[in-house]
C-alpha positions, 0 to 999 in steps of 0.5 A: 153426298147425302150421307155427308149432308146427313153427317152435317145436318144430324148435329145441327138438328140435335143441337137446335132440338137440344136449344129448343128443349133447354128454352121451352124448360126454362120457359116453363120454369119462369112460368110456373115461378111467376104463378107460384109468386101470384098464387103466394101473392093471393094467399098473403091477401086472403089471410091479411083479409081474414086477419083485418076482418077479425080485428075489426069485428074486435074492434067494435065490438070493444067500441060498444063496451068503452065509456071514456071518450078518447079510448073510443076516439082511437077505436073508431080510428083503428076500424076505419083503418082496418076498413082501409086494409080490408078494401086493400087486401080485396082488391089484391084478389082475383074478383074480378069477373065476380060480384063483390061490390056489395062487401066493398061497399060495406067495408067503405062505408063502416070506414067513413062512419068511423071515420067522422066519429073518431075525427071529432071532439067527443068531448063536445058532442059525444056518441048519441044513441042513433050512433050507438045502435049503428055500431052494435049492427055493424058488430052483429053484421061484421061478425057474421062476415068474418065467421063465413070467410074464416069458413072459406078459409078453413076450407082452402086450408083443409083442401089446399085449394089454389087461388089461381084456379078461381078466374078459369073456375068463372070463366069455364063455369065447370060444375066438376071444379071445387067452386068452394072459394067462389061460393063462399065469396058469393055468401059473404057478399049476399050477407053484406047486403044487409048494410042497407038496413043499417041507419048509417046517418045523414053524414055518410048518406049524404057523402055517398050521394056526392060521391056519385055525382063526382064519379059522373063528372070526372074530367077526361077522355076514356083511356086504353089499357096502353094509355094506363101502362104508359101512366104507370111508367111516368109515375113509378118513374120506369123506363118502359111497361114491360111486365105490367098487366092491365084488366078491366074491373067489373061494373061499379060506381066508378069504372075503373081498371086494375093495374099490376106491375112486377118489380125487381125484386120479385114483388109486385105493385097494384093500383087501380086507375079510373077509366075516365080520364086515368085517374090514379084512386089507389097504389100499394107496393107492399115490402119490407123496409128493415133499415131508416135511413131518410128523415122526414124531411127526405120523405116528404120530398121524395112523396113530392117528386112523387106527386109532380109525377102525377102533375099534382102541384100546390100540394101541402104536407099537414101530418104523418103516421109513421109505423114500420119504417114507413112515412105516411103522409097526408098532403092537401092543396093549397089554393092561393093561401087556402087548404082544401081539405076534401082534396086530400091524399096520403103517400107511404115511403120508405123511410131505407131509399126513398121508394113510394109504396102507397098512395091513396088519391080518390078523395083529391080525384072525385074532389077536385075543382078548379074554382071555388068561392074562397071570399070570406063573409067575416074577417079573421079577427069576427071569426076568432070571437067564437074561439074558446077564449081558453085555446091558446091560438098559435096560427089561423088561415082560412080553410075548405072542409066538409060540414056536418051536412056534407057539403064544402064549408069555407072556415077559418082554422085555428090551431092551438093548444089547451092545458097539454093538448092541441087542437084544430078548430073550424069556425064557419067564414060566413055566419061564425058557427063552430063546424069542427074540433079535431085533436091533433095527436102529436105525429099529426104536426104540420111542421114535419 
């Protein structure tokens, strides 16, 4: 009787350590084709940020030799978007448990430096000596920067070193392990310190210090990871959470988590989502669009749905980049019939089905309010009189900007057009002063 129980049970018991076999291989297959995706996800990061880093280095230092003004108006565009790119491209890197936020906020501040300089009519008031002497430290300081991390990779390259080794290095802290990329991160952003020397001026000095203040008042409750998983899946528009992973980021100005989603192809969605109140600052869903199909018009609806998603509504469209088969656009709210340009976003689509691979939020999160003084002390037609009488106005309304002094200033916006060019001009609603011009280039339309 025994040997047939044996007969019986020999095969079956073959059969299940066979099964069990077949699963724990493919098991670890699937698990070794997630950490090579990881692994080439780190690796594309790491040399996109050398790559940024070396051409904002390039960048200002072809800002310093440039003598015609709107040259030098497009070059401080470029750095601030390189500045954008190079914060991206960190931020897809496994640093969490290490301090980088002095270089983050380095790259964030060169960005908004930029940023006001390049959005200005140089025309009117060019680059003064301060901005001058501002911009040869950040090229000395950059350029300091770019050649330590070219360091860490020549060493990752010479010594095949893998990125998804660098969490279980800190964590373990094993002085047997190549900390090379760790050690060399920590001298990058020990160098980085040095943007406190930098006179920065009154303009970003004062934007930082708001931005503090705004992070303190966040609306919300604190949020679980679950909370956040659950957020991405309404607004990515997914069924469920299932291949999401949520980590803590370390202490900062605002804390905050990491969120990333795999997709189906195989490539993956990052985001950064604040503690309090999970708000979305950030998404990218870097892919390659080859074919348009959509118009702008398309575009533009699908980044709407998009931002009902996110329970954003009275938003509106004022301009696009378009670069790669990608709509980049910038929407502001609308208040009644006033826009409020600190409470701006942008939302990348793909222009083949529609699908959104980035969004940039923080200005609306930290900016939002839910009331402001929208009443004019002088009438649209008082206001027009300190419009150059050569502008050929085609629309005004009224507006919210940040001033000089980096506070919300309530305007009138004239749009018009001098010889071929456009512009945008602010004029102060309550003492008549010319706030700011801004050249519209012509994908800056908002008729899209």
């Amino acid at each position: 009787m025994y040997r047939r129980i044996a007969a019986v049970l020999f095969p079956v018991t073959a059969l299940a350590l066979i099964g069990a076999a077949v699963w724990g291989y493919q098991e670890n297959q699937e698990k070794n084709s997630l950490l090579i995706k990881a692994e080439n996800q780190y690796q594309r990061a790491f040399h996109d940020l050398n790559f940024h880093m070396d051409k904002l280095q390039d960048e200002l230092g072809k800002a310093l030799a440039l003598n015609t003004r709107k040259q030098l108006s497009n070059c401080m565009t470029d750095v601030w978007r390189l500045s954008f790119a190079a914060q991206n491209d960190v931020g897809q890197l496994p640093l969490s448990m290490m301090p980088f936020d002095k270089t983050e906020a380095f790259l964030s501040r060169i960005g908004n430096f930029t940023h006001r300089v390049g959005v200005r009519d140089l025309d009117k008031k060019p680059l003064t000596d301060r901005e001058y002497n501002t911009l040869r430290t950040l090229y000395k300081r950059a350029g300091a920067i770019q050649k330590d991390l070219q360091n860490v990779q020549s060493q990752v390259l010479s010594k095949n070193l893998r990125w998804m080794d660098v969490e279980l290095e800190m964590a373990a802290e094993d002085k047997a392990m190549d900390n090379t990329i760790i050690n060399g991160f920590k001298k990058v952003d020990k160098l980085s310190e040095g943007y406190e020397e930098v006179d920065w001026g009154p303009s970003v000095n004062n934007l930082e210090s708001n931005q503090r203040k705004k992070t303190a008042r966040l609306k919300g409750k604190p949020v679980t990871p679950a909370e956040v998983k659950e957020k991405m899946a309404d607004i990515l528009d997914r069924p469920d959470t299932r291949g999401m992973e949520v980590v803590r980021n370390r202490k900062n100005d605002t804390p905050t988590y990491s969120v990333r989603v795999k997709a189906k192809n195989g490539r993956e969605v990052f985001a950064d989502v604040t503690r309090k109140g999970g708000h979305v600052l950030w998404l990218n869903y870097d892919r390659p669009v080859k074919n348009r199909k959509l118009n702008l018009e398309q575009a533009q609806a699908e980044a709407i749905r998009f931002l009902d998603r996110l329970g954003y509504p009275e938003m509106e469209a004022i301009h696009y980049d378009e670069t790669g088969n990608m709509a980049g656009i910038t929407f502001v709210r609308k208040q009644g019939n006033v826009l409020i340009y600190p409470e701006s976003l942008v939302v990348k689509v793909a222009l083949d089905n529609g699908e959104i691979t980035g969004y940039q939020g923080d200005n609306y999160v930290f900016n939002y309010k839910a009331n402001r003084n929208l009443k004019p002390k002088l009438t649209l037609a008082e206001a027009r009189k300190s419009v150059n009488p050569r502008l050929k106005v085609k629309e005004s309304r009224l507006a919210v900007i940040f001033g000089e002094n980096g506070k919300e200033t309530l305007c009138y916006e004239f749009l018009g057009q001098l010889g071929k060019s456009r512009y945008r001009l602010f004029i102060n609603a309550q003492n008549g002063d010319e706030e700011a011009v801004e050249k519209i280039k012509d994908q800056n339309l908002n008729t899209l």
